[in-house]
mmCIF file of the N, C-alpha and C atoms, coordinates in Angstrom:
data_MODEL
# 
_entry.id   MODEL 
# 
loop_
_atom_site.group_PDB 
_atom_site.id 
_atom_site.type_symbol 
_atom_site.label_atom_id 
_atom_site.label_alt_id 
_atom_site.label_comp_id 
_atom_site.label_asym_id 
_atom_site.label_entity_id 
_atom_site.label_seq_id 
_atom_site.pdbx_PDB_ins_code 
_atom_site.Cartn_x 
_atom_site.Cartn_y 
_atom_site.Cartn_z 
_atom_site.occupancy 
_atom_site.B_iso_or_equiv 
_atom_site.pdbx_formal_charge 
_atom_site.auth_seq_id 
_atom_site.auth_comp_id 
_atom_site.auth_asym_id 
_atom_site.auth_atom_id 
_atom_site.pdbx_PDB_model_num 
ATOM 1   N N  . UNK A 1 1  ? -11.286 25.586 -115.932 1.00 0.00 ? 1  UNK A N  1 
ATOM 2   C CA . UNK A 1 1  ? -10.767 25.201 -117.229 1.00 0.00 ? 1  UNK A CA 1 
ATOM 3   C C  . UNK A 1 1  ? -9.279  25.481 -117.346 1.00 0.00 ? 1  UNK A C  1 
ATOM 4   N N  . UNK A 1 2  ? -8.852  26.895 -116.773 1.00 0.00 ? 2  UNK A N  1 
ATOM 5   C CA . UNK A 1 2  ? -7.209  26.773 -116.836 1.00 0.00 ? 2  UNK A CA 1 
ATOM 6   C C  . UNK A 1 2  ? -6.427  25.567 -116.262 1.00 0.00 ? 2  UNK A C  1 
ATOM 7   N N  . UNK A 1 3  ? -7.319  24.952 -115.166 1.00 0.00 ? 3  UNK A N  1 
ATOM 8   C CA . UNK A 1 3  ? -6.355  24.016 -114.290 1.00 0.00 ? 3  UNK A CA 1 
ATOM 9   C C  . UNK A 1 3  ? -5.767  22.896 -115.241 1.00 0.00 ? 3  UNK A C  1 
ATOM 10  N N  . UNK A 1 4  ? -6.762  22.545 -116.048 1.00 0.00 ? 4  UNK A N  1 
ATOM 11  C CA . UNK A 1 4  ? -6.982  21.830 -117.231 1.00 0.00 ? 4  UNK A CA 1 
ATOM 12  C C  . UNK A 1 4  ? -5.558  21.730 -118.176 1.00 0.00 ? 4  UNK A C  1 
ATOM 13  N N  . UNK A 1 5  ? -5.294  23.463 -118.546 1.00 0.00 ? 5  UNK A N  1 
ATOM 14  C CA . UNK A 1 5  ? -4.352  23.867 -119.350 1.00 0.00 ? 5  UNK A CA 1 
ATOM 15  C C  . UNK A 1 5  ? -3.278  23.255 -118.773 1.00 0.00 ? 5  UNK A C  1 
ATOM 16  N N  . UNK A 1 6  ? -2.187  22.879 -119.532 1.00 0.00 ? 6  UNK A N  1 
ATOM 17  C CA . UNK A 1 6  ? -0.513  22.835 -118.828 1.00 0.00 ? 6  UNK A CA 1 
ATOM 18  C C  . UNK A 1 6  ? 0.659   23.749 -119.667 1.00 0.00 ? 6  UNK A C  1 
ATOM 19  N N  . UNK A 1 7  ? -0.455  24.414 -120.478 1.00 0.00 ? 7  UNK A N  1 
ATOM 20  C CA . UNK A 1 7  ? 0.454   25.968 -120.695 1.00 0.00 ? 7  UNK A CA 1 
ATOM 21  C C  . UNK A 1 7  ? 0.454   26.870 -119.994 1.00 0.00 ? 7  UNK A C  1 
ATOM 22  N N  . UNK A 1 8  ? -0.627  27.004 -118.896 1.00 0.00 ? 8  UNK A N  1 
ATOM 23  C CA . UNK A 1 8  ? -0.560  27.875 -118.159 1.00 0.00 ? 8  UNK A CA 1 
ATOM 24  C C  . UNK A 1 8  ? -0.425  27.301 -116.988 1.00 0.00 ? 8  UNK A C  1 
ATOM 25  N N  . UNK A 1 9  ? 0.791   27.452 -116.230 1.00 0.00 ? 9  UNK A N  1 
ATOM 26  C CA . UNK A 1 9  ? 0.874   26.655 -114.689 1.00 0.00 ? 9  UNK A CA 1 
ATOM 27  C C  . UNK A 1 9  ? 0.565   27.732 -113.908 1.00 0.00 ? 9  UNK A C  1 
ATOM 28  N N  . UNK A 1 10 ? 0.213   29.134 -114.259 1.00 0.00 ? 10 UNK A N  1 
ATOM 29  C CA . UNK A 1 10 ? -0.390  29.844 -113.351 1.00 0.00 ? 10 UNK A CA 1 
ATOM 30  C C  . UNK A 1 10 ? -0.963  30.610 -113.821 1.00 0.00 ? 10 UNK A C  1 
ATOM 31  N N  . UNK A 1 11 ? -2.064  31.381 -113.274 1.00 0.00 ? 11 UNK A N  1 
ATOM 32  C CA . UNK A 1 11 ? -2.869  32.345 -114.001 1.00 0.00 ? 11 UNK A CA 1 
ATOM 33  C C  . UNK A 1 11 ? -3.103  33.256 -112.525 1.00 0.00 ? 11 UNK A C  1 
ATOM 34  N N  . UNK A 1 12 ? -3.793  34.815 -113.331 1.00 0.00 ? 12 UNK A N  1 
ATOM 35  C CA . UNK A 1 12 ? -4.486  35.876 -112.859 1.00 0.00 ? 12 UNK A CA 1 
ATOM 36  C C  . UNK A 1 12 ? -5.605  36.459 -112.986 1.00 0.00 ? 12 UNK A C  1 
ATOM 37  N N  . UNK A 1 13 ? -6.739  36.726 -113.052 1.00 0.00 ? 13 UNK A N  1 
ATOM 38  C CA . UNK A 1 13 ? -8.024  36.985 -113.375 1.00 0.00 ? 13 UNK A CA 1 
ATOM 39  C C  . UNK A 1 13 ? -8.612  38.244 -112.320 1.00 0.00 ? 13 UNK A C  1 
ATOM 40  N N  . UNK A 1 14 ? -8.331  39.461 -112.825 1.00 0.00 ? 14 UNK A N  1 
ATOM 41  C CA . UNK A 1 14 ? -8.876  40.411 -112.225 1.00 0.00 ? 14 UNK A CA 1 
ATOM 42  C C  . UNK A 1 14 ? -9.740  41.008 -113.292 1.00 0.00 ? 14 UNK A C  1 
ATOM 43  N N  . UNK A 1 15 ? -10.704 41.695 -113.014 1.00 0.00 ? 15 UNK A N  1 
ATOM 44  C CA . UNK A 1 15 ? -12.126 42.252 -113.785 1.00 0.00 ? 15 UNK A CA 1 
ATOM 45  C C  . UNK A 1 15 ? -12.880 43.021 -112.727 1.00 0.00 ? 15 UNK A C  1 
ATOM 46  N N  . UNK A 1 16 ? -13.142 44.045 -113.495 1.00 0.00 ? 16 UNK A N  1 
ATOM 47  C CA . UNK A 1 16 ? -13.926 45.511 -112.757 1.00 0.00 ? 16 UNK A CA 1 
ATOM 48  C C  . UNK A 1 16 ? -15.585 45.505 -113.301 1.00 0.00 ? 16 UNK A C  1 
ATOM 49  N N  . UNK A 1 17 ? -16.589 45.748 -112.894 1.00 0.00 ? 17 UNK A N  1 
ATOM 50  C CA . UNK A 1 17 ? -17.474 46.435 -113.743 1.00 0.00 ? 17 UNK A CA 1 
ATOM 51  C C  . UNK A 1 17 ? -18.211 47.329 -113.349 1.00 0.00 ? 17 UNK A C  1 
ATOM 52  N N  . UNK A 1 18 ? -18.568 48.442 -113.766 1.00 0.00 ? 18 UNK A N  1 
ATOM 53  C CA . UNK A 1 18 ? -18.794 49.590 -113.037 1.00 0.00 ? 18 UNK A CA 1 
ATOM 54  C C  . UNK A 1 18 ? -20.272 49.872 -113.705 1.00 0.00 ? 18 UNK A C  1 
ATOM 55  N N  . UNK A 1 19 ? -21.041 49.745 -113.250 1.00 0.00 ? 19 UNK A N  1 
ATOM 56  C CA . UNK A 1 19 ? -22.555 50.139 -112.872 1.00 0.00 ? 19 UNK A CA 1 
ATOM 57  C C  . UNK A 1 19 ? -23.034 51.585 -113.601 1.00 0.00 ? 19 UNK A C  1 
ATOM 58  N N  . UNK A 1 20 ? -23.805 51.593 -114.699 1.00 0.00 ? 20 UNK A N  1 
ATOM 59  C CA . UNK A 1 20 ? -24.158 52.824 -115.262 1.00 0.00 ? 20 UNK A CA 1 
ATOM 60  C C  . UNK A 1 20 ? -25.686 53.097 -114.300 1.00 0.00 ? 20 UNK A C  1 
ATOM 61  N N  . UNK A 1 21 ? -26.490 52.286 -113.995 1.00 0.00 ? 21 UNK A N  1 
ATOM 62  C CA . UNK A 1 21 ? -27.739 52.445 -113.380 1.00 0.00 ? 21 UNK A CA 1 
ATOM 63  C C  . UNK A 1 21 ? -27.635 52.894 -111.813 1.00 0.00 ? 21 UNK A C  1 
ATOM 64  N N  . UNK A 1 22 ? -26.881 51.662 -111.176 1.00 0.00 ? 22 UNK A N  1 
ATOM 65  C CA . UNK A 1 22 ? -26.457 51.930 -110.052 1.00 0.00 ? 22 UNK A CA 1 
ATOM 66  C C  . UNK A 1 22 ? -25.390 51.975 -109.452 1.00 0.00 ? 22 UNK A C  1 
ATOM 67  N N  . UNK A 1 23 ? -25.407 53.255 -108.434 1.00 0.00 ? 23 UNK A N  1 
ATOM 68  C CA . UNK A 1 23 ? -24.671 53.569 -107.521 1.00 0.00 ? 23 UNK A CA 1 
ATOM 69  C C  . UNK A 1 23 ? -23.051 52.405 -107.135 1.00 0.00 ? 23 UNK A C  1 
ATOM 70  N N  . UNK A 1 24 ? -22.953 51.951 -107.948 1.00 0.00 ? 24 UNK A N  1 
ATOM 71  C CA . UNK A 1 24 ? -22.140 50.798 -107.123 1.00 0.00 ? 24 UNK A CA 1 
ATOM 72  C C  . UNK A 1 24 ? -20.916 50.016 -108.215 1.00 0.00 ? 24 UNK A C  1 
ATOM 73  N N  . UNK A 1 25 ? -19.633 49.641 -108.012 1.00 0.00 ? 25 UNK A N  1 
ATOM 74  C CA . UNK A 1 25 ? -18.843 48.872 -108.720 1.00 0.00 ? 25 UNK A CA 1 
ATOM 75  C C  . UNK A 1 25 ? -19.094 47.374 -108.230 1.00 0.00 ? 25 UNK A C  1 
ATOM 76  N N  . UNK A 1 26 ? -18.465 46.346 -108.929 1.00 0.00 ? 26 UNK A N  1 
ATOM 77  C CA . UNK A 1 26 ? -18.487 45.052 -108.707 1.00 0.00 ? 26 UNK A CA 1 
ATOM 78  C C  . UNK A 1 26 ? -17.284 44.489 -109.228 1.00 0.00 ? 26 UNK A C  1 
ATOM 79  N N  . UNK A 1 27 ? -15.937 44.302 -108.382 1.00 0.00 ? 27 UNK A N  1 
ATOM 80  C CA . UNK A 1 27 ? -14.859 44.333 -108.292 1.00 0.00 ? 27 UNK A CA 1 
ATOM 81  C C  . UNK A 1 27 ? -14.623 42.765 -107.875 1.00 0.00 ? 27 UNK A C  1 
ATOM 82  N N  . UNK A 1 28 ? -13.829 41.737 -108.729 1.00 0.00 ? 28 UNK A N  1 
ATOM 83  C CA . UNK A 1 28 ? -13.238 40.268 -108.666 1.00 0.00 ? 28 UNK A CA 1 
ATOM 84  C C  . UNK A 1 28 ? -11.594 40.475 -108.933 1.00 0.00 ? 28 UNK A C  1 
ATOM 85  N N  . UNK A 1 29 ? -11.043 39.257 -108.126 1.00 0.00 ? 29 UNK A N  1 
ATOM 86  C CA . UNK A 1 29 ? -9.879  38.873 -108.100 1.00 0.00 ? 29 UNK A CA 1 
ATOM 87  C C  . UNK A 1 29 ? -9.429  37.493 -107.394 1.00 0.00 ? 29 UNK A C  1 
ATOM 88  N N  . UNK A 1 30 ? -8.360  36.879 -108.784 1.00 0.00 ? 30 UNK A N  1 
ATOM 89  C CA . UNK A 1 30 ? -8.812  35.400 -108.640 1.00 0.00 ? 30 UNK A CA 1 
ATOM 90  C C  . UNK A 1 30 ? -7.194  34.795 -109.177 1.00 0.00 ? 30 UNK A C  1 
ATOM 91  N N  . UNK A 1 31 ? -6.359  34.205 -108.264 1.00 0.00 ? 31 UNK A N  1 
ATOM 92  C CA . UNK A 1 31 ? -4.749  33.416 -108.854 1.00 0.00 ? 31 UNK A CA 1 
ATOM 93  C C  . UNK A 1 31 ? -5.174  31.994 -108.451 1.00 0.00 ? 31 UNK A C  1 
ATOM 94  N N  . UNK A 1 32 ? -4.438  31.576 -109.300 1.00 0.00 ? 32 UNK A N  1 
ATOM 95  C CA . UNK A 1 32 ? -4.420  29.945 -109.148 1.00 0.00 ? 32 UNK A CA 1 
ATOM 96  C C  . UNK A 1 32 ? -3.083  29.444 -109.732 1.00 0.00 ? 32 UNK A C  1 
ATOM 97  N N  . UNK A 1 33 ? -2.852  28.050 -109.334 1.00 0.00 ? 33 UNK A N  1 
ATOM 98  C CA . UNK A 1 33 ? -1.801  26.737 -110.016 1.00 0.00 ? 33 UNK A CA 1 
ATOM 99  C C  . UNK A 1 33 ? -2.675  25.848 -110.318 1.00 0.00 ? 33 UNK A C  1 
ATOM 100 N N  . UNK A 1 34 ? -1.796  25.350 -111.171 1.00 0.00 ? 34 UNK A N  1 
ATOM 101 C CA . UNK A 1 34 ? -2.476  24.032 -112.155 1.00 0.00 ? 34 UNK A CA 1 
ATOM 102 C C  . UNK A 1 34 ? -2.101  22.770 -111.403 1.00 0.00 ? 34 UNK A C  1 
# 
């Protein structure tokens, strides 16, 4: 959907989520151009 945008000619998308049950994080990272 950003590519879409032409306010954003570039973007960043990093996001963590850290696991209360289990043992474990689940770590993303994501740049792009439009």
């Amino acid at each position: 959907r950003l590519k879409a945008h032409e306010n954003f000619p570039s973007y960043t998308v990093e996001a963590e989520n850290h696991e209360s049950i289990h043992n474990h994080s689940a770590y993303a990272y994501v740049e792009g151009d439009s």
